[in-house]
N, C-alpha and C positions, 0 to 999 in steps of 0.2 A: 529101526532095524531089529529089535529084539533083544535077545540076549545072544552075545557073542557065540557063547557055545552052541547054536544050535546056525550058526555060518558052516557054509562051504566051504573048504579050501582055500578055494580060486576065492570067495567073497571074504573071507578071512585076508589073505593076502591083501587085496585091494584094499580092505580098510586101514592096515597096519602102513601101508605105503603111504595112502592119503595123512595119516597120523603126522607122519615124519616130516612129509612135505608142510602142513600145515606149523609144524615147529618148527621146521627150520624157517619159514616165513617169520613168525612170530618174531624168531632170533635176531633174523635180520632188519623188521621194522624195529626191534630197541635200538639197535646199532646205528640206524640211520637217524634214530631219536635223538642219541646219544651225540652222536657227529655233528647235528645240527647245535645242538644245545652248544656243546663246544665251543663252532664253529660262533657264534652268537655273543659266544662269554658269558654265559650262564652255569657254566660248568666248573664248581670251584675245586672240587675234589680235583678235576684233571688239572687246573690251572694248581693246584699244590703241588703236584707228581713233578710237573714240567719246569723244573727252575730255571734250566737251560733254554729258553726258546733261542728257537729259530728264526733270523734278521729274515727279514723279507725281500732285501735286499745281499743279493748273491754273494755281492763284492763285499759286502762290510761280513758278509759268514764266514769268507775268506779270510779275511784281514782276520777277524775277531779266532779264526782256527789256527795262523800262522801264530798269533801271538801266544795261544795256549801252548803250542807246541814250542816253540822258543822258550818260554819256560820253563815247560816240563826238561829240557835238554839241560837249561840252565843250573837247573837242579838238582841233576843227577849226577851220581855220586861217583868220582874219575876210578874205570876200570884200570889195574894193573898191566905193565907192559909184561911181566909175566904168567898171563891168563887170570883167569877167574874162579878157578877151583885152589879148593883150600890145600895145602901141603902138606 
């Protein structure tokens, strides 16, 4: 195509469009990269971030949520029957 500056407009524009399009492709095939990799267990960095996974089973996500939650309740700390703010 030459040197940009000697584009049109309109031919300017088009290529600055195509640009974009072709990055955001770009973007997206890492991302699918990334997912698969993942997806595979290939991916140790992700697998460090994710301590918490997710059961693949619904009911034991359940169970494994109520139980966290019963906890958390269990050990928090008894608010006063005279409010919460200091006097």
């Amino acid at each position: 195509m030459g040197n940009p500056s000697r584009l049109y407009p309109a031919q300017r524009i088009e290529t600055e469009s195509r640009a974009r399009v072709l990055a955001s492709l770009a973007r997206t095939l890492k991302e699918v990269m990334r997912l698969r990799e993942q997806e595979r267990g290939t991916d140790d960095n992700a697998k460090a971030a994710d301590d918490d996974a997710v059961p693949r089973d619904l009911d034991e996500f359940r169970r494994e949520l109520s139980r966290r939650l019963e906890g958390l309740v269990e050990s928090a700390a008894p608010v006063s029957d005279r409010g919460d703010e200091p006097g």
